[in-house]
VOVO-447523 format. One line per field, with one value per residue (C-alpha): chain; x, y, z. Coordinates in nm, 3 decimals. Layout:
mol [A/...]
X [X/...]
Y [Y/...]
Z [Z/...]
***
This chain:
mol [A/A/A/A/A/A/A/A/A/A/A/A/A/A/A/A/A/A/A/A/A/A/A/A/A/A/A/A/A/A/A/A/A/A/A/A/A/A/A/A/A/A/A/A/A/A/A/A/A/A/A/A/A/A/A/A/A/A/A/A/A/A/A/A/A/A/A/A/A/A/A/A/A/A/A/A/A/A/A/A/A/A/A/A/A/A/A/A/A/A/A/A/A/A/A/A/A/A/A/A/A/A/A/A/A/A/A/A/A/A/A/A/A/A/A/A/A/A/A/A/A/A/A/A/A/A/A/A/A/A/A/A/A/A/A/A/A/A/A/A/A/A/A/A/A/A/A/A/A/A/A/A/A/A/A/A/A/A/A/A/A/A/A/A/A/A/A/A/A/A/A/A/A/A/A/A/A/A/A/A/A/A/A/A/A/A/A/A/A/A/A/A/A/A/A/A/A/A/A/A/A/A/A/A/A/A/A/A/A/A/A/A/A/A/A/A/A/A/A/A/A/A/A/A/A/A/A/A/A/A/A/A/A/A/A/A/A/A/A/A/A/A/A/A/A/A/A/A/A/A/A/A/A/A/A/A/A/A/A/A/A/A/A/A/A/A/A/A/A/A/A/A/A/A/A/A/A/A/A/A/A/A/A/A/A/A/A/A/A/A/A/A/A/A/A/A/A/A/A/A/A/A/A/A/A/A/A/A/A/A/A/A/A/A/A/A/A/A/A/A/A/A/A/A/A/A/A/A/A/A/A/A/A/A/A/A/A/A/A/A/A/A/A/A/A/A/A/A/A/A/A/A/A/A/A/A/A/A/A/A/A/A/A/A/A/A/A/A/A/A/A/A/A/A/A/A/A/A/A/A/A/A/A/A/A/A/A/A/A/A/A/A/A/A/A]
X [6.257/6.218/5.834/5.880/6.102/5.883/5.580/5.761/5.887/5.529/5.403/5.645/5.602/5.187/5.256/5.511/5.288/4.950/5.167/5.194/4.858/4.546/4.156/3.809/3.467/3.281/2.857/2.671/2.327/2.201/1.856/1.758/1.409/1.407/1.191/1.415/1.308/1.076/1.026/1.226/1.321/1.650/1.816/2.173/2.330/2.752/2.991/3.341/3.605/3.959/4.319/4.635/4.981/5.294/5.634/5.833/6.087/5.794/5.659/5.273/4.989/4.582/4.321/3.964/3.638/3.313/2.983/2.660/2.268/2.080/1.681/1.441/1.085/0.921/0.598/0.416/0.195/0.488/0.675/1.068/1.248/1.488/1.804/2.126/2.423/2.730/3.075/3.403/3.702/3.796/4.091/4.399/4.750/5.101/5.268/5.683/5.767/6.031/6.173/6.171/5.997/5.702/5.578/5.201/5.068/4.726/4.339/4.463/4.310/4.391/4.252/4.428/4.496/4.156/3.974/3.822/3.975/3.975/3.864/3.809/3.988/4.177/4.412/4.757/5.095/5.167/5.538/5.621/5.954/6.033/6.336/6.489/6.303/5.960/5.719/5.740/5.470/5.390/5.170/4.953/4.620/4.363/4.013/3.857/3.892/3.670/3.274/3.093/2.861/3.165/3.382/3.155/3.403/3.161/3.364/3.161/2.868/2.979/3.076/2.729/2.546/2.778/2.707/2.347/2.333/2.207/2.468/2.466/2.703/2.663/2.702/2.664/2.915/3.118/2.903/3.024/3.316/3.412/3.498/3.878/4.128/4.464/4.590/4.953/5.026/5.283/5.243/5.468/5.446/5.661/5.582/5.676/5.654/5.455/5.192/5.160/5.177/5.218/5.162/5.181/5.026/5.032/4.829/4.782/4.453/4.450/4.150/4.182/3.853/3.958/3.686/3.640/3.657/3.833/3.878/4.276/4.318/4.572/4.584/4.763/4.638/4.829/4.643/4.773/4.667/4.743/4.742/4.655/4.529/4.561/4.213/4.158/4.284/4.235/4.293/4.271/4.317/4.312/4.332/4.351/4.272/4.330/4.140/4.116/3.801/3.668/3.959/3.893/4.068/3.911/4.014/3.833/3.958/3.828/3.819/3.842/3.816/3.743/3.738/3.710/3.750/3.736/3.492/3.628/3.354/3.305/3.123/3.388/3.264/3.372/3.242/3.312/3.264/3.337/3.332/3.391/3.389/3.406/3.342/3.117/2.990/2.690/2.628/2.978/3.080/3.318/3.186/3.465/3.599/3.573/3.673/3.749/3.555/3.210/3.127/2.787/2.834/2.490/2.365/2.078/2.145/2.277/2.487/2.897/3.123/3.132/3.005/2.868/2.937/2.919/2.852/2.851/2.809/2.871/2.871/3.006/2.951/3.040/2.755/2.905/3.197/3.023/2.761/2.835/2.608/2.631/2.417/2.464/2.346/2.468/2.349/2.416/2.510/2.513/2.831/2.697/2.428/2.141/1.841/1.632/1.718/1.836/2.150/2.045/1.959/1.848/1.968/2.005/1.959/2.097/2.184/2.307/2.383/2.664/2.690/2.973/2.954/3.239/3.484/3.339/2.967/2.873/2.536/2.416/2.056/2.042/1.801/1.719/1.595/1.719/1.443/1.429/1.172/1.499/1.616/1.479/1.650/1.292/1.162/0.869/0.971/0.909/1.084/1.326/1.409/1.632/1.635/1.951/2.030/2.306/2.441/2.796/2.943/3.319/3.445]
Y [-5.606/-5.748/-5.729/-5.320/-5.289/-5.436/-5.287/-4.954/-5.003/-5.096/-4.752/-4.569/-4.686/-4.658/-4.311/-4.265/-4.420/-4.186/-3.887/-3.963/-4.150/-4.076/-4.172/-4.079/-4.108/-3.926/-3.996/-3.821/-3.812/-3.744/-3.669/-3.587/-3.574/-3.557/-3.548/-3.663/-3.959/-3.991/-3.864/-4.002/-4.025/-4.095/-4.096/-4.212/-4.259/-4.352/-4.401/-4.293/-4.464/-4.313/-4.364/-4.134/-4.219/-3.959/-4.148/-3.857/-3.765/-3.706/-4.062/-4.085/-4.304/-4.286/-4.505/-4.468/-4.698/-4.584/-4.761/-4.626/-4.766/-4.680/-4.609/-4.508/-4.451/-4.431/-4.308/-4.339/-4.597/-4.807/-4.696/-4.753/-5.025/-5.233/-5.057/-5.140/-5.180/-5.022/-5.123/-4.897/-4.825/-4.413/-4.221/-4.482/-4.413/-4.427/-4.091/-3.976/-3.622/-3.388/-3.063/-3.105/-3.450/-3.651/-3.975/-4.141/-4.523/-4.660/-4.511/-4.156/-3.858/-3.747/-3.496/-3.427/-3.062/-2.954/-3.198/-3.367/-3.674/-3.840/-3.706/-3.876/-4.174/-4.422/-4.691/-4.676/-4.450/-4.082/-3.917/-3.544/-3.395/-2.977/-2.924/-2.599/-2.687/-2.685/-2.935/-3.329/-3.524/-3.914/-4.214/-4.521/-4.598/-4.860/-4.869/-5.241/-5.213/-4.897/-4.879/-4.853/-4.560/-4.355/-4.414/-4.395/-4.559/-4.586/-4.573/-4.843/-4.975/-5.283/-5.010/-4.908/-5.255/-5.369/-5.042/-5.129/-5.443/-5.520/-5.645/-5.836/-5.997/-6.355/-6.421/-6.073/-5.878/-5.876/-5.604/-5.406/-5.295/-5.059/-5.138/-5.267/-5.025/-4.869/-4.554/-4.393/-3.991/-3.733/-3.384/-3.096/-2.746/-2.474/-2.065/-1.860/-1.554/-1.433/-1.428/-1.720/-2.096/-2.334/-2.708/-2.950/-3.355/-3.673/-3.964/-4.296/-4.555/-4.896/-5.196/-5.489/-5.625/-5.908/-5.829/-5.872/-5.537/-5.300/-4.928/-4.797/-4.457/-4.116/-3.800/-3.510/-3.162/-2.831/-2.547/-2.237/-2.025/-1.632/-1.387/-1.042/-0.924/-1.053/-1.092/-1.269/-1.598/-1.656/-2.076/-2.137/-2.515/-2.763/-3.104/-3.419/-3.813/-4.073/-4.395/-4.768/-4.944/-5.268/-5.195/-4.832/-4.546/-4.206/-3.877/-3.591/-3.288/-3.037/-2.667/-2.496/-2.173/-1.996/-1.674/-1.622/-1.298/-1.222/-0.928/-0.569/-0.566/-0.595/-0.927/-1.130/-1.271/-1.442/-1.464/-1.805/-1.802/-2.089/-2.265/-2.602/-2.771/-3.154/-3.287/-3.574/-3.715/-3.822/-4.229/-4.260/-4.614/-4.382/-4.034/-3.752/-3.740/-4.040/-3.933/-4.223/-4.016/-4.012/-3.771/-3.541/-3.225/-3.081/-3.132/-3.282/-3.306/-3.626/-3.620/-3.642/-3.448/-3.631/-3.431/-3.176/-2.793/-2.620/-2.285/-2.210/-1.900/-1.961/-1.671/-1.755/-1.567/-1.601/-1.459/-1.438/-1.666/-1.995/-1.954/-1.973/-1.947/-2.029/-2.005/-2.124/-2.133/-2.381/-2.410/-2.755/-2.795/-3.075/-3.093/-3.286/-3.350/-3.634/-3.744/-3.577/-3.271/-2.954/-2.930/-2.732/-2.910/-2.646/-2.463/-2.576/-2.338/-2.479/-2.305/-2.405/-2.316/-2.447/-2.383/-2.498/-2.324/-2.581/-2.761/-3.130/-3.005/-2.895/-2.893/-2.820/-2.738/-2.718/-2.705/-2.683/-2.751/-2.814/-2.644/-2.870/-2.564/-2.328/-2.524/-2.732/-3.101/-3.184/-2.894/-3.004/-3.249/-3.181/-2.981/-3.179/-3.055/-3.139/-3.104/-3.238/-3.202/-3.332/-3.303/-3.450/-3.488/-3.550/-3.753]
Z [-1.711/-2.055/-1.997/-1.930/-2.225/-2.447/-2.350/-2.409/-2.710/-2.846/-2.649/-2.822/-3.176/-3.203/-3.041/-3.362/-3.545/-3.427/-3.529/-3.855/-3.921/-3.937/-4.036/-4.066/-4.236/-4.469/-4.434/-4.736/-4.762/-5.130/-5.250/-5.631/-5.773/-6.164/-6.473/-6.776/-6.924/-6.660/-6.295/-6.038/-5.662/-5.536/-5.245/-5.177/-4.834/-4.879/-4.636/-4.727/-4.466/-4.523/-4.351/-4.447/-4.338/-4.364/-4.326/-4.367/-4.644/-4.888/-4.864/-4.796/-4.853/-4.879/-4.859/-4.898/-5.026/-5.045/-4.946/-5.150/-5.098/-5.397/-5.377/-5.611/-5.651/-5.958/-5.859/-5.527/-5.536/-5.630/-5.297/-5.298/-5.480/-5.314/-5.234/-5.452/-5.267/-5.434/-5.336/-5.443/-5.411/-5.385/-5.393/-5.291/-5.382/-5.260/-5.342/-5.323/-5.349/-5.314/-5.448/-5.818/-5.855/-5.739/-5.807/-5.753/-5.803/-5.726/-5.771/-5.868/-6.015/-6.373/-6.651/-6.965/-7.104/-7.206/-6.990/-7.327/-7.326/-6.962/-6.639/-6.272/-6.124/-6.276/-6.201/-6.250/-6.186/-6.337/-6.291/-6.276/-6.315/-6.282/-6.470/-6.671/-6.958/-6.832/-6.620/-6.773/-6.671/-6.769/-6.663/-6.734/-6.646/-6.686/-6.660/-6.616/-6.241/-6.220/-6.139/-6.491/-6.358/-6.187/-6.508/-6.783/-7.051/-7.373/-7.647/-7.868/-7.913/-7.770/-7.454/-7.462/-7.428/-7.168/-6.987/-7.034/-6.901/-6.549/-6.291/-5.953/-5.752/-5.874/-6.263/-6.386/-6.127/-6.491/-6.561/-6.304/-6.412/-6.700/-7.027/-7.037/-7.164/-7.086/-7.189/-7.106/-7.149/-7.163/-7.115/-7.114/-6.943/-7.047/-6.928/-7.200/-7.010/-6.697/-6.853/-7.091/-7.008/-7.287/-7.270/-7.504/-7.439/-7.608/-7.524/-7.682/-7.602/-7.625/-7.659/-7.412/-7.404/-7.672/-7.885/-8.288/-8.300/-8.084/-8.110/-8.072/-8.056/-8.029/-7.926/-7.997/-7.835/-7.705/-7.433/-7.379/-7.077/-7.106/-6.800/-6.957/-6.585/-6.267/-6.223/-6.544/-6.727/-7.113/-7.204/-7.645/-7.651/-7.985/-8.004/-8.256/-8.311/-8.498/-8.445/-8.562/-8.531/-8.724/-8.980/-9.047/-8.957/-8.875/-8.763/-8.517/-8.343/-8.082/-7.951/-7.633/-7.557/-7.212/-7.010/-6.667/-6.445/-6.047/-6.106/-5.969/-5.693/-5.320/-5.367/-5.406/-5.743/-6.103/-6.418/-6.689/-6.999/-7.238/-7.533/-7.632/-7.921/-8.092/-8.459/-8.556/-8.893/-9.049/-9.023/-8.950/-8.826/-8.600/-8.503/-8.550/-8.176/-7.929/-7.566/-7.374/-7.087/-7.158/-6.895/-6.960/-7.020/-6.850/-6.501/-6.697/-7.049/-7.117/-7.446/-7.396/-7.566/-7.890/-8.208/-8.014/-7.929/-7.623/-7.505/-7.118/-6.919/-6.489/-6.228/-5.874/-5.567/-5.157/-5.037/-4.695/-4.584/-4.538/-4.810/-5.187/-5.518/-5.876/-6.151/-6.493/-6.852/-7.136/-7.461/-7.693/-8.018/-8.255/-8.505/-8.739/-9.040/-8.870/-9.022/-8.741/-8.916/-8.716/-8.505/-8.185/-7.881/-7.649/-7.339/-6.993/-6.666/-6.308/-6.012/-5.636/-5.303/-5.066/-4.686/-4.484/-4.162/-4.023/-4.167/-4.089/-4.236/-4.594/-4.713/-5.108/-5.253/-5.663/-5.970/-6.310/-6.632/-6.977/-7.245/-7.576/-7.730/-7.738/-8.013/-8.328/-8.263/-8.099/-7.970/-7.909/-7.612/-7.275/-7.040/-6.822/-6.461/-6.165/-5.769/-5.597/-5.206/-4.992/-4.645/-4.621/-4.265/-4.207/-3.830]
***
């Protein structure tokens, strides 16, 4: 009897348990062939093993890692290099929500206001509160736990080398991770009326690599987002830092503006338009704005959004259900007086295709080419181009 009544009770809690769990795996399949610096074959195969759990009452957790093989060929007498394994951790977090409040701790997703500052995952907590006086939102991340190449935290030079540096996973796995720094944020959003949104954010940067020199930094930026139509959305954004680096203090601030519109048509289209900008200074120890982010702003341009201006035009259509296309045009800017004379980089072109005829398959063709000749910073550089493919299956 005691034998039944255990055995049932462990029946009937993993059948509890299978309700409110659950797992999979995502298998991508990556291939990219390049002419930047110089041409290049890639292909990446990752494996993306994930498990979800709902407890009820607003209490849930996620867990994912992801499994990448890196291999390139150079040229093809030199056939493929040795493929570089790539360990991380995704998207993991413990999350509480309910009416008017939610909370979130592990390897979550945040972006600041404008998206200048910080983008992608970090580790840490973030709080979010609805109350009669607008949305409060708060939390504290840190970076030296990321993947360098996912992250991209380059605030220094000292960011760059270490960056730089070749890793493995005997004495150099230090190299691995990101450069060490924590940074904590508030935001506020308040709707004016229907059709304006107003926030407000504050965030604040901090050095813990224990160098001679680290970099401490604040800042201070407000977006608004107007609703003239309901078909179109109008965000004016500003922001502002203040650094300390090496014992000197310097200042840099930034501009957003952007435009986007479902088009009146039958082809279920949109239309972006935006511009962004960030200052920079001539043979400054500290250029004008330092994003801890330093994500590229082109799908092959290089250059993060530090002392530079950008202009970007995107069109988006669903062709039919399961196929989408965008193309895209951006044009770079530098902010600054260099020695290499003028300030205009060129423009880039790109344009892709999705297909997701189920849910569990998506597949994605793109291409382009950023054209140093449309502007004067070296225009008389080659043209660099892109191919990218992937086929990402979800079980």
């Amino acid at each position: 009897m005691k034998r039944f009544l255990c055995l049932s009770f462990i029946l009937l809690f993993a059948a509890s348990f299978a309700f409110s769990a659950d797992f999979g795996l995502l298998i991508d399949q990556k291939l990219e062939t390049e002419k930047i610096e110089n041409q290049l074959l890639t292909y990446t195969p990752a494996v993306t093993p994930w498990f979800s759990w709902n407890g009820g009452k607003g209490v849930s957790l996620y867990l994912s890692a992801v499994l990448s093989l890196e291999y390139k060929r150079t040229d093809a007498a030199s056939g493929w290099h040795d493929p570089f394994i790539i360990p991380e951790l995704g998207r993991s977090a413990f999350s509480w929500r309910n009416d008017t409040m939610s909370f979130e701790a592990g390897r979550i997703n945040y972006q600041d206001a404008c998206g200048f500052i910080a983008a992608g995952l970090f580790d840490g907590f973030s709080f979010q509160a609805v109350t009669s006086g607008g949305i409060i939102s708060a939390g504290v991340f840190y970076t030296g736990l990321l993947y360098r190449e996912t992250a991209k935290i380059i605030m220094t030079q000292e960011d760059n080398g270490d960056y730089a540096a070749p890793w493995d996973f005997s004495d150099n796995f230090k190299y691995y991770f990101s450069s060490k720094r924590l940074f904590a944020s508030v935001r506020w959003s308040y709707p004016l009326s229907e059709m304006i949104n107003l926030n407000a954010q504050l965030l604040a940067q901090f050095d813990l690599n224990g160098r001679e020199q680290g970099i401490n930094s604040q800042y201070a930026q407000i977006l608004a987002d107007l609703y003239p139509a309901g078909i179109m959305k109008i965000s004016l954004g500003a922001l502002f830092e203040t650094m300390q680096y090496g014992g000197e203090f310097g200042i840099g601030f930034g501009a957003l503006a952007r435009f986007s519109m479902d088009l009146p048509t039958s082809l279920n289209d949109s239309l972006n338009l935006a511009f962004k900008f960030t200052s920079g200074y001539k043979d400054a120890k500290m250029p004008g704005f330092i994003p801890i982010s330093g994500v590229q702003q082109g799908m092959i341009f290089t250059e993060g959004l530090s002392g530079l201006a950008v202009i970007g035009l995107d069109y988006d259509i669903m062709i039919i259900k399961s196929l989408t296309a965008q193309a895209a045009f951006k044009y770079f800017i530098r902010t600054y007086e260099a020695e290499s004379g003028g300030g205009l980089y060129g423009g880039e072109f790109w344009a892709s295709l999705a297909w997701q005829p189920f849910n569990d398959i998506r597949a994605a063709l793109g291409g382009g080419a950023f054209i140093p000749a449309m502007g004067n910073v070296n225009p008389d550089a080659d043209m660099m181009w892109k191919i990218s493919a992937s086929v990402i299956l979800s079980f």
